[in-house]
C-alpha positions, -999 to 999 in steps of 0.1 A, spaced: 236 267 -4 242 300 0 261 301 28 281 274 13 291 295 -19 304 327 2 324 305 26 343 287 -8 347 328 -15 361 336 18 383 307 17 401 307 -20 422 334 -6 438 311 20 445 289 -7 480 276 -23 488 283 -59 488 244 -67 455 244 -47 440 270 -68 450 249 -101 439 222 -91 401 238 -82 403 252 -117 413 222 -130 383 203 -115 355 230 -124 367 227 -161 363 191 -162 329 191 -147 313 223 -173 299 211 -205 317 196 -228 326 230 -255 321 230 -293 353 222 -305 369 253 -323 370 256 -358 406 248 -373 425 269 -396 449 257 -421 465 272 -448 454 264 -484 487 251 -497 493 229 -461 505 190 -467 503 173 -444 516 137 -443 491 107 -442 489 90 -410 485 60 -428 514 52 -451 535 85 -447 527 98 -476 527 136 -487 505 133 -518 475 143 -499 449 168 -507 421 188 -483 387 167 -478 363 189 -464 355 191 -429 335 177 -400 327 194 -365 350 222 -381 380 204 -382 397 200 -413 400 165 -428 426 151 -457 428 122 -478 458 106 -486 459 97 -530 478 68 -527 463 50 -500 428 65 -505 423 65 -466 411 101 -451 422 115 -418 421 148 -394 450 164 -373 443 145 -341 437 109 -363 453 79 -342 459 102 -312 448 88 -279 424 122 -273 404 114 -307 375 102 -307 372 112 -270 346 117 -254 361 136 -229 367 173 -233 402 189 -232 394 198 -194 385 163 -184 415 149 -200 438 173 -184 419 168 -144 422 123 -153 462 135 -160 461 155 -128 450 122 -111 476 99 -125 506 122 -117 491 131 -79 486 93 -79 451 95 -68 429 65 -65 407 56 -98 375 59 -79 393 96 -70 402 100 -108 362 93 -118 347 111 -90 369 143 -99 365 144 -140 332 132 -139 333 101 -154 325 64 -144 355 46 -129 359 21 -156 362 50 -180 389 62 -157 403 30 -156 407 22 -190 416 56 -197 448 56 -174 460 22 -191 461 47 -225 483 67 -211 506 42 -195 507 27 -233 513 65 -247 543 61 -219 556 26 -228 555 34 -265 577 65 -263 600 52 -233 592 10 -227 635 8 -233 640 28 -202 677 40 -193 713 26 -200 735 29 -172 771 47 -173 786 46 -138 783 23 -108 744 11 -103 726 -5 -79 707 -35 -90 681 -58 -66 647 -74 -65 614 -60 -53 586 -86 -48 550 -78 -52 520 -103 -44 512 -120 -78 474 -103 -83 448 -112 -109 425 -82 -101 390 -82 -124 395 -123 -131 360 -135 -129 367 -171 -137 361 -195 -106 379 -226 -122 410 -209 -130 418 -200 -93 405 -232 -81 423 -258 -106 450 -233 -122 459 -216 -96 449 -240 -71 440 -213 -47 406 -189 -40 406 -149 -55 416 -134 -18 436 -141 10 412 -135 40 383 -154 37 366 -173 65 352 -208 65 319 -198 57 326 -173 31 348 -200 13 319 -219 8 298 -199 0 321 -187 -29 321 -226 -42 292 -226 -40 281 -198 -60 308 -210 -85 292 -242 -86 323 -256 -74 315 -268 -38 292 -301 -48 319 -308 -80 349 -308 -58 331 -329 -31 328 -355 -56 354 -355 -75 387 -339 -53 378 -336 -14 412 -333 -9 411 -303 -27 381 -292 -12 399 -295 18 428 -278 11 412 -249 -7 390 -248 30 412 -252 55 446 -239 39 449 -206 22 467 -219 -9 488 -194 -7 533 -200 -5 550 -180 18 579 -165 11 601 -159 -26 569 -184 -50 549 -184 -77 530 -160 -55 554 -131 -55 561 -113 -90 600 -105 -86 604 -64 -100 642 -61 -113 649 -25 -100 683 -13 -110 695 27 -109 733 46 -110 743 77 -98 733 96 -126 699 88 -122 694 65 -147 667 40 -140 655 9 -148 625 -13 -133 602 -38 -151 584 -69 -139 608 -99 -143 593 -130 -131 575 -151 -112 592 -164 -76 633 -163 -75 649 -143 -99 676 -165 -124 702 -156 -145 681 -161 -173 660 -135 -163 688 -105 -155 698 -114 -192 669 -108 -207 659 -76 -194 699 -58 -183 714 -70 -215 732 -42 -235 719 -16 -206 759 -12 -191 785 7 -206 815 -9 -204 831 11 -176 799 6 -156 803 -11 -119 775 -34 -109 765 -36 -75 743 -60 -56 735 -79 -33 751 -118 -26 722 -132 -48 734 -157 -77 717 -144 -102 743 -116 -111 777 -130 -116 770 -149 -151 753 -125 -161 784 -100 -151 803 -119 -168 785 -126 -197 781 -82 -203 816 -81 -192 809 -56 -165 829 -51 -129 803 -72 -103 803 -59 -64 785 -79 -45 777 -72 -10 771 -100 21 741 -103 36 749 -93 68 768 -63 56 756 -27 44 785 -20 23 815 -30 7 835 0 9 821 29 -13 796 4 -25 761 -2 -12 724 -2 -20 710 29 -6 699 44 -37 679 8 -48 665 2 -19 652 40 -15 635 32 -51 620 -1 -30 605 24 -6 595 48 -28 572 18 -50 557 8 -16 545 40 -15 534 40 -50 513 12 -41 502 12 -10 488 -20 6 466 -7 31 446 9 0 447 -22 -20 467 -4 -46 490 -28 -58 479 -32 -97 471 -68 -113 502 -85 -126 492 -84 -162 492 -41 -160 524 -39 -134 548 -29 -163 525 -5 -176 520 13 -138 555 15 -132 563 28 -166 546 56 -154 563 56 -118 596 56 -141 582 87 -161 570 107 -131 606 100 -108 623 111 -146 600 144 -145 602 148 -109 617 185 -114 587 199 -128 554 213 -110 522 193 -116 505 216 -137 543 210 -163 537 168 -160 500 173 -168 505 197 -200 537 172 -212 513 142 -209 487 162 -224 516 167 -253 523 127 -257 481 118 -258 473 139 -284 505 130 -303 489 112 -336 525 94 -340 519 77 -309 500 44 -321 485 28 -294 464 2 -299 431 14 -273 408 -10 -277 393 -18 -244 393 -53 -252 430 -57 -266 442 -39 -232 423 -63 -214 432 -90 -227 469 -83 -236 492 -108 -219 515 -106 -192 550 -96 -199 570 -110 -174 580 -151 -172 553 -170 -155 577 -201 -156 547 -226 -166 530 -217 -133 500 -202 -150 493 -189 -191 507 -157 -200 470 -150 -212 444 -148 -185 
Protein backbone atom coordinates (compact mmCIF):
# COMPACT_ATOMS: atom_id res chain seq x y z
CA UNK A 1 0.00 0.00 0.00
CA UNK A 2 2.81 1.88 0.45
CA UNK A 3 4.37 1.70 -2.56
CA UNK A 4 1.17 2.36 -4.11
CA UNK A 5 0.71 5.88 -2.24
CA UNK A 6 4.41 7.21 -3.39
CA UNK A 7 3.88 6.11 -6.97
CA UNK A 8 0.22 8.28 -7.05
CA UNK A 9 2.97 11.03 -5.51
CA UNK A 10 5.47 10.57 -8.23
CA UNK A 11 2.93 10.59 -10.81
CA UNK A 12 0.51 13.85 -9.97
CA UNK A 13 3.27 15.88 -11.42
CA UNK A 14 2.85 14.28 -14.87
CA UNK A 15 -0.63 15.13 -14.65
CA UNK A 16 -2.94 17.64 -16.77
CA UNK A 17 -4.70 20.55 -15.04
CA UNK A 18 -8.20 18.98 -15.97
CA UNK A 19 -6.64 15.66 -14.59
CA UNK A 20 -5.76 17.13 -11.46
CA UNK A 21 -9.52 18.51 -11.01
CA UNK A 22 -10.90 15.83 -11.69
CA UNK A 23 -8.75 13.71 -8.85
CA UNK A 24 -9.77 16.46 -6.49
CA UNK A 25 -13.01 16.27 -7.52
CA UNK A 26 -13.29 12.53 -6.83
CA UNK A 27 -11.39 12.58 -3.30
CA UNK A 28 -14.10 15.25 -2.16
CA UNK A 29 -16.89 13.20 -3.01
CA UNK A 30 -15.64 10.09 -1.36
CA UNK A 31 -14.56 12.08 2.36
CA UNK A 32 -17.25 12.27 4.86
CA UNK A 33 -20.04 14.01 4.31
CA UNK A 34 -19.09 17.77 6.39
CA UNK A 35 -21.42 19.57 8.95
CA UNK A 36 -23.07 21.97 7.01
CA UNK A 37 -21.90 25.53 7.89
CA UNK A 38 -23.84 27.67 9.92
CA UNK A 39 -25.74 30.49 7.84
CA UNK A 40 -25.65 34.11 8.44
CA UNK A 41 -28.40 36.42 7.76
CA UNK A 42 -28.98 39.68 8.59
CA UNK A 43 -31.69 40.61 11.16
CA UNK A 44 -33.88 42.73 9.04
CA UNK A 45 -33.41 40.10 5.73
CA UNK A 46 -37.04 39.30 3.87
CA UNK A 47 -36.94 36.95 2.13
CA UNK A 48 -39.90 35.94 -0.19
CA UNK A 49 -41.92 32.66 0.64
CA UNK A 50 -41.23 29.90 -1.70
CA UNK A 51 -44.65 29.13 -1.39
CA UNK A 52 -47.02 31.87 -2.46
CA UNK A 53 -44.41 34.73 -3.17
CA UNK A 54 -45.08 36.48 -0.48
CA UNK A 55 -42.75 38.98 1.55
CA UNK A 56 -44.56 39.11 4.78
CA UNK A 57 -42.39 36.59 6.31
CA UNK A 58 -40.62 36.56 9.51
CA UNK A 59 -37.31 34.44 10.99
CA UNK A 60 -38.29 30.85 12.48
CA UNK A 61 -35.41 29.58 14.20
CA UNK A 62 -33.06 27.26 12.89
CA UNK A 63 -32.14 23.63 12.20
CA UNK A 64 -28.64 22.06 11.31
CA UNK A 65 -27.67 25.85 11.55
CA UNK A 66 -29.49 26.99 8.74
CA UNK A 67 -31.87 29.60 9.14
CA UNK A 68 -35.51 28.86 8.57
CA UNK A 69 -38.67 31.48 7.77
CA UNK A 70 -42.26 31.23 7.89
CA UNK A 71 -44.33 32.88 5.53
CA UNK A 72 -47.73 34.92 7.67
CA UNK A 73 -49.96 34.48 5.04
CA UNK A 74 -49.57 31.05 4.03
CA UNK A 75 -48.37 29.83 7.49
CA UNK A 76 -45.94 27.36 5.55
CA UNK A 77 -42.10 27.54 6.88
CA UNK A 78 -39.14 27.18 4.66
CA UNK A 79 -35.04 27.52 4.44
CA UNK A 80 -32.80 29.11 1.65
CA UNK A 81 -32.25 25.91 -0.27
CA UNK A 82 -36.36 24.90 0.14
CA UNK A 83 -37.64 23.29 -3.29
CA UNK A 84 -34.02 23.20 -4.69
CA UNK A 85 -33.02 19.88 -6.24
CA UNK A 86 -29.74 19.73 -3.63
CA UNK A 87 -32.20 19.93 -0.46
CA UNK A 88 -32.86 17.33 1.32
CA UNK A 89 -29.83 15.66 -0.25
CA UNK A 90 -28.14 13.29 0.98
CA UNK A 91 -25.27 13.86 -0.93
CA UNK A 92 -22.67 16.44 0.15
CA UNK A 93 -21.69 19.44 -1.97
CA UNK A 94 -18.64 17.30 -3.26
CA UNK A 95 -20.62 14.41 -4.37
CA UNK A 96 -23.07 16.55 -6.23
CA UNK A 97 -20.43 18.39 -7.93
CA UNK A 98 -18.20 14.69 -9.09
CA UNK A 99 -22.25 13.12 -10.31
CA UNK A 100 -22.18 16.72 -12.45
CA UNK A 101 -18.65 15.95 -13.57
CA UNK A 102 -20.14 12.63 -14.82
CA UNK A 103 -22.99 13.88 -16.71
CA UNK A 104 -21.06 16.61 -18.64
CA UNK A 105 -17.89 14.07 -19.40
CA UNK A 106 -20.82 11.72 -20.31
CA UNK A 107 -19.67 8.93 -18.30
CA UNK A 108 -21.58 5.78 -17.85
CA UNK A 109 -24.07 5.59 -14.66
CA UNK A 110 -22.33 2.69 -13.26
CA UNK A 111 -19.07 5.20 -13.83
CA UNK A 112 -21.17 8.12 -12.14
CA UNK A 113 -21.95 5.63 -8.88
CA UNK A 114 -18.64 4.06 -8.74
CA UNK A 115 -16.87 7.61 -8.75
CA UNK A 116 -19.23 9.68 -6.10
CA UNK A 117 -19.79 6.81 -4.09
CA UNK A 118 -23.16 6.16 -4.43
CA UNK A 119 -25.37 3.23 -5.65
CA UNK A 120 -26.24 3.44 -9.35
CA UNK A 121 -29.89 3.89 -8.97
CA UNK A 122 -29.12 6.87 -6.82
CA UNK A 123 -27.02 8.00 -9.66
CA UNK A 124 -29.59 7.23 -11.93
CA UNK A 125 -32.30 8.99 -10.59
CA UNK A 126 -30.20 11.71 -9.68
CA UNK A 127 -29.11 12.60 -13.34
CA UNK A 128 -32.93 12.47 -14.41
CA UNK A 129 -33.08 15.76 -11.71
CA UNK A 130 -30.88 17.44 -13.41
CA UNK A 131 -32.08 16.76 -16.91
CA UNK A 132 -35.61 18.24 -15.33
CA UNK A 133 -33.55 21.28 -13.70
CA UNK A 134 -32.47 21.56 -17.64
CA UNK A 135 -35.89 21.14 -19.29
CA UNK A 136 -37.49 23.47 -16.85
CA UNK A 137 -35.17 26.43 -17.51
CA UNK A 138 -34.58 25.61 -21.39
CA UNK A 139 -37.45 22.63 -22.56
CA UNK A 140 -38.39 25.72 -25.53
CA UNK A 141 -35.04 25.36 -27.01
CA UNK A 142 -33.93 27.89 -29.83
CA UNK A 143 -35.83 29.91 -32.56
CA UNK A 144 -34.13 30.00 -35.74
CA UNK A 145 -33.15 33.39 -37.67
CA UNK A 146 -31.25 32.44 -40.86
CA UNK A 147 -31.15 29.43 -43.14
CA UNK A 148 -31.40 25.95 -40.93
CA UNK A 149 -30.98 22.62 -41.53
CA UNK A 150 -33.86 20.42 -40.49
CA UNK A 151 -33.88 16.18 -40.79
CA UNK A 152 -34.78 13.07 -38.93
CA UNK A 153 -32.58 10.88 -36.62
CA UNK A 154 -34.03 7.50 -35.78
CA UNK A 155 -33.28 5.72 -32.60
CA UNK A 156 -34.48 2.05 -31.66
CA UNK A 157 -37.78 2.48 -29.68
CA UNK A 158 -36.41 1.14 -26.01
CA UNK A 159 -38.34 0.37 -22.90
CA UNK A 160 -35.25 -0.06 -20.62
CA UNK A 161 -36.33 -1.12 -16.70
CA UNK A 162 -40.08 -2.47 -18.10
CA UNK A 163 -40.47 -5.57 -15.99
CA UNK A 164 -43.87 -6.41 -17.31
CA UNK A 165 -43.76 -9.83 -19.46
CA UNK A 166 -47.46 -9.31 -20.97
CA UNK A 167 -46.93 -5.93 -22.22
CA UNK A 168 -43.99 -6.98 -24.58
CA UNK A 169 -45.63 -10.09 -25.44
CA UNK A 170 -49.38 -8.86 -26.25
CA UNK A 171 -48.72 -5.02 -26.45
CA UNK A 172 -45.87 -4.93 -28.10
CA UNK A 173 -46.12 -8.27 -29.57
CA UNK A 174 -42.39 -8.76 -29.33
CA UNK A 175 -39.78 -10.11 -26.40
CA UNK A 176 -37.55 -7.20 -24.11
CA UNK A 177 -34.23 -7.81 -26.46
CA UNK A 178 -33.32 -8.42 -29.80
CA UNK A 179 -30.72 -11.39 -29.52
CA UNK A 180 -32.09 -14.07 -27.90
CA UNK A 181 -31.74 -17.75 -28.87
CA UNK A 182 -34.31 -20.44 -29.02
CA UNK A 183 -33.64 -21.68 -25.77
CA UNK A 184 -33.34 -18.50 -23.97
CA UNK A 185 -36.87 -17.41 -25.52
CA UNK A 186 -38.32 -20.09 -23.68
CA UNK A 187 -36.96 -20.01 -21.00
CA UNK A 188 -38.05 -16.21 -20.65
CA UNK A 189 -41.92 -17.52 -21.28
CA UNK A 190 -41.55 -19.53 -19.22
CA UNK A 191 -40.38 -17.77 -16.23
CA UNK A 192 -43.16 -15.23 -17.22
CA UNK A 193 -45.63 -17.88 -17.09
CA UNK A 194 -46.26 -17.22 -20.64
CA UNK A 195 -44.91 -20.37 -22.48
CA UNK A 196 -47.92 -22.96 -21.39
CA UNK A 197 -50.71 -19.78 -21.71
CA UNK A 198 -49.63 -19.03 -25.23
CA UNK A 199 -49.44 -22.74 -26.13
CA UNK A 200 -53.02 -22.95 -25.38
CA UNK A 201 -54.41 -20.08 -26.26
CA UNK A 202 -52.16 -18.37 -29.44
CA UNK A 203 -49.44 -20.95 -30.89
CA UNK A 204 -49.26 -18.78 -33.62
CA UNK A 205 -48.02 -16.34 -31.47
CA UNK A 206 -45.95 -18.57 -29.70
CA UNK A 207 -44.50 -19.20 -32.85
CA UNK A 208 -43.86 -16.00 -34.03
CA UNK A 209 -42.50 -14.64 -30.78
CA UNK A 210 -39.93 -18.07 -31.22
CA UNK A 211 -39.06 -18.13 -34.47
CA UNK A 212 -39.31 -14.41 -35.61
CA UNK A 213 -37.76 -11.55 -33.73
CA UNK A 214 -40.94 -9.31 -33.76
CA UNK A 215 -39.05 -6.73 -34.56
CA UNK A 216 -39.82 -4.26 -38.18
CA UNK A 217 -37.00 -3.31 -40.04
CA UNK A 218 -36.57 -0.21 -41.32
CA UNK A 219 -38.56 3.50 -40.62
CA UNK A 220 -41.65 1.49 -37.77
CA UNK A 221 -43.17 1.66 -34.72
CA UNK A 222 -39.72 0.40 -33.75
CA UNK A 223 -37.62 3.42 -34.48
CA UNK A 224 -38.48 6.77 -32.38
CA UNK A 225 -38.01 9.49 -35.22
CA UNK A 226 -35.65 12.64 -33.34
CA UNK A 227 -36.66 16.04 -35.27
CA UNK A 228 -33.08 17.59 -35.28
CA UNK A 229 -33.10 21.10 -36.84
CA UNK A 230 -29.98 23.82 -36.41
CA UNK A 231 -28.96 27.38 -38.50
CA UNK A 232 -25.87 28.99 -38.92
CA UNK A 233 -26.02 30.73 -35.88
CA UNK A 234 -26.02 27.95 -33.88
CA UNK A 235 -29.36 27.78 -32.89
CA UNK A 236 -30.63 24.35 -32.09
CA UNK A 237 -33.43 22.36 -31.80
CA UNK A 238 -33.84 18.46 -31.21
CA UNK A 239 -36.65 16.66 -29.36
CA UNK A 240 -38.20 13.19 -29.78
CA UNK A 241 -41.07 13.43 -32.37
CA UNK A 242 -42.62 10.23 -33.01
CA UNK A 243 -42.95 6.90 -33.50
CA UNK A 244 -41.98 5.43 -37.31
CA UNK A 245 -42.28 8.11 -40.32
CA UNK A 246 -42.32 11.53 -39.45
CA UNK A 247 -45.80 13.55 -40.77
CA UNK A 248 -46.68 16.93 -41.24
CA UNK A 249 -48.55 16.84 -38.21
CA UNK A 250 -45.73 16.17 -36.30
CA UNK A 251 -43.13 19.12 -37.88
CA UNK A 252 -46.14 21.31 -36.74
CA UNK A 253 -46.30 20.56 -33.51
CA UNK A 254 -42.92 20.77 -32.43
CA UNK A 255 -41.27 23.79 -35.47
CA UNK A 256 -44.35 25.94 -35.10
CA UNK A 257 -43.45 29.67 -34.34
CA UNK A 258 -39.50 28.54 -34.17
CA UNK A 259 -38.70 30.55 -37.81
CA UNK A 260 -38.44 34.12 -38.21
CA UNK A 261 -39.87 35.09 -41.18
CA UNK A 262 -36.74 35.68 -43.28
CA UNK A 263 -35.60 32.19 -42.23
CA UNK A 264 -34.71 29.57 -45.14
CA UNK A 265 -35.61 26.03 -44.44
CA UNK A 266 -33.65 23.36 -45.70
CA UNK A 267 -34.16 19.67 -46.05
CA UNK A 268 -34.15 16.85 -47.40
CA UNK A 269 -36.96 15.51 -50.34
CA UNK A 270 -39.04 14.10 -47.41
CA UNK A 271 -42.92 15.25 -47.47
CA UNK A 272 -43.30 16.14 -44.36
CA UNK A 273 -41.89 19.78 -44.86
CA UNK A 274 -43.63 21.63 -47.52
CA UNK A 275 -47.23 22.07 -45.64
CA UNK A 276 -45.70 22.77 -43.03
CA UNK A 277 -43.51 25.54 -45.02
CA UNK A 278 -46.24 26.75 -46.08
CA UNK A 279 -48.37 26.78 -43.35
CA UNK A 280 -45.22 29.09 -41.23
CA UNK A 281 -44.83 30.82 -44.41
CA UNK A 282 -41.09 30.23 -44.55
CA UNK A 283 -38.77 29.76 -47.93
CA UNK A 284 -38.50 25.58 -48.24
CA UNK A 285 -35.18 24.14 -50.02
CA UNK A 286 -35.37 20.88 -50.43
CA UNK A 287 -32.61 18.72 -51.62
CA UNK A 288 -32.88 15.23 -53.93
CA UNK A 289 -31.84 12.25 -52.63
CA UNK A 290 -29.20 11.59 -54.69
CA UNK A 291 -27.80 14.99 -54.48
CA UNK A 292 -25.56 16.69 -51.62
CA UNK A 293 -26.60 20.13 -52.27
CA UNK A 294 -28.64 22.44 -53.94
CA UNK A 295 -26.38 25.28 -54.54
CA UNK A 296 -25.31 27.00 -51.23
CA UNK A 297 -27.78 24.75 -49.53
CA UNK A 298 -27.03 21.38 -47.87
CA UNK A 299 -27.18 19.35 -44.65
CA UNK A 300 -23.74 19.32 -43.33
CA UNK A 301 -24.35 21.04 -40.26
CA UNK A 302 -27.60 18.46 -39.42
CA UNK A 303 -26.20 15.66 -40.21
CA UNK A 304 -22.79 16.48 -38.13
CA UNK A 305 -25.48 16.92 -35.15
CA UNK A 306 -26.62 13.13 -36.34
CA UNK A 307 -23.03 12.03 -35.75
CA UNK A 308 -22.44 13.87 -32.92
CA UNK A 309 -25.79 11.97 -30.94
CA UNK A 310 -24.42 8.61 -32.17
CA UNK A 311 -21.64 9.40 -30.21
CA UNK A 312 -23.70 10.61 -27.43
CA UNK A 313 -25.13 7.32 -27.28
CA UNK A 314 -23.09 4.90 -28.32
CA UNK A 315 -24.52 1.41 -29.26
CA UNK A 316 -21.78 -0.68 -28.61
CA UNK A 317 -22.23 0.50 -24.80
CA UNK A 318 -25.91 0.07 -24.80
CA UNK A 319 -26.24 3.71 -24.19
CA UNK A 320 -29.12 4.69 -26.05
CA UNK A 321 -31.67 5.87 -23.08
CA UNK A 322 -35.40 4.34 -22.86
CA UNK A 323 -37.87 6.31 -24.99
CA UNK A 324 -39.83 7.60 -22.12
CA UNK A 325 -36.36 9.75 -20.77
CA UNK A 326 -34.94 10.53 -24.56
CA UNK A 327 -36.19 14.21 -24.29
CA UNK A 328 -34.85 14.58 -21.08
CA UNK A 329 -31.11 13.13 -22.26
CA UNK A 330 -30.94 15.21 -25.15
CA UNK A 331 -32.02 18.26 -23.33
CA UNK A 332 -28.87 17.89 -21.75
CA UNK A 333 -26.88 17.12 -25.07
CA UNK A 334 -28.69 20.50 -26.26
CA UNK A 335 -27.30 22.28 -22.92
CA UNK A 336 -23.75 20.85 -23.05
CA UNK A 337 -23.32 21.60 -27.32
CA UNK A 338 -24.87 25.41 -26.01
CA UNK A 339 -22.02 25.54 -23.26
CA UNK A 340 -19.52 23.87 -25.29
CA UNK A 341 -17.06 27.02 -24.87
CA UNK A 342 -16.51 26.51 -21.35
CA UNK A 343 -14.03 24.06 -19.42
CA UNK A 344 -15.55 21.26 -17.42
CA UNK A 345 -14.86 22.49 -14.10
CA UNK A 346 -17.35 26.06 -15.72
CA UNK A 347 -20.42 23.39 -16.92
CA UNK A 348 -20.06 21.66 -13.53
CA UNK A 349 -20.19 24.97 -11.23
CA UNK A 350 -23.26 26.45 -13.71
CA UNK A 351 -25.16 23.11 -13.21
CA UNK A 352 -24.25 23.31 -9.72
CA UNK A 353 -25.91 27.01 -10.05
CA UNK A 354 -29.42 25.70 -11.70
CA UNK A 355 -29.71 22.51 -8.77
CA UNK A 356 -29.59 24.46 -6.06
CA UNK A 357 -31.78 27.19 -7.60
CA UNK A 358 -34.97 26.96 -5.17
CA UNK A 359 -37.05 28.59 -8.24
CA UNK A 360 -36.42 25.75 -10.16
CA UNK A 361 -39.57 23.38 -9.22
CA UNK A 362 -39.02 20.14 -10.18
CA UNK A 363 -41.20 17.66 -9.23
CA UNK A 364 -38.30 14.73 -7.84
CA UNK A 365 -40.23 12.18 -6.77
CA UNK A 366 -38.69 8.99 -7.82
CA UNK A 367 -41.89 7.62 -8.52
CA UNK A 368 -43.46 10.64 -10.64
CA UNK A 369 -40.04 10.48 -12.89
CA UNK A 370 -40.69 6.95 -13.32
CA UNK A 371 -43.66 6.91 -14.10
CA UNK A 372 -44.00 10.19 -16.12
CA UNK A 373 -45.20 9.52 -19.72
CA UNK A 374 -43.60 9.63 -22.88
CA UNK A 375 -43.67 12.84 -24.70
CA UNK A 376 -43.47 12.12 -28.15
CA UNK A 377 -46.61 10.56 -30.46
CA UNK A 378 -46.82 6.91 -30.06
CA UNK A 379 -49.56 6.90 -32.81
CA UNK A 380 -51.84 4.18 -30.95
CA UNK A 381 -48.90 1.73 -31.22
CA UNK A 382 -48.48 1.38 -27.50
CA UNK A 383 -49.82 3.92 -24.21
CA UNK A 384 -48.03 6.96 -23.65
CA UNK A 385 -47.83 5.52 -19.88
CA UNK A 386 -45.77 2.47 -19.48
Amino acid sequence: MADLYEQLLDSIDTLTPEQLAELASIINARQLKPEKEKEEIPSDTKQPCVHCGSVNTKKYGKACGRQRFKCKDCGKTFNSSTGAITSNSRLSVGQWKELLRGVVDNLSIKDIAKNVGIAKSSAWINKQKVCYAIMTLYGEQDRFIDIAECDEYYAPVSFKGKRDPEFFVYTLGRLPRHHMNLQEKIEWLMKAGLYEKLLEEDPEKLEQLLYNDGYLRGISRDQTCILTCQDRSGNLYMNPTCVGRLETNDVNKNLHGRFEKDAILVTDSHNAYPGFADREKIQLEQIEADKHAKGAFNLGRVNALHSDIAKYWPKQQERIPSTKYMDLSLMLMWWLRKHKDLTTNEKVEKLYEIIQDQHITVDTLYEKIKSRELQLNTKGYFPNKV
